[in-house]
C-alpha angles and dihedrals in degrees: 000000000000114000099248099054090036084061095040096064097037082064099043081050089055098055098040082071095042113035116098097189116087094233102042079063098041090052087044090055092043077055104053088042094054108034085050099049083044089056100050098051098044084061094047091053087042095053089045104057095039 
């Protein structure tokens, strides 16, 4: 996992245990999804083509 995504979903997690506003959750949880599903592909592709 890069730094920077990596970083990106520690805070949306943070703030998944911490928001009190519905959106600010639900943003929190689009972040996780697709920072995660980013990340992973990005390591796939990395690994294939090494």
């Amino acid at each position: 996992m890069n730094l920077t995504g990596f970083l990106s979903v520690m805070m949306a997690q943070k703030v998944m245990n911490s928001a009190t506003h519905k959106q600010l959750r639900d943003l929190a949880q689009d972040i996780i999804k697709t920072q995660t599903a980013q990340i992973q592909q990005l390591e796939q592709l990395s690994k294939a083509s090494s």
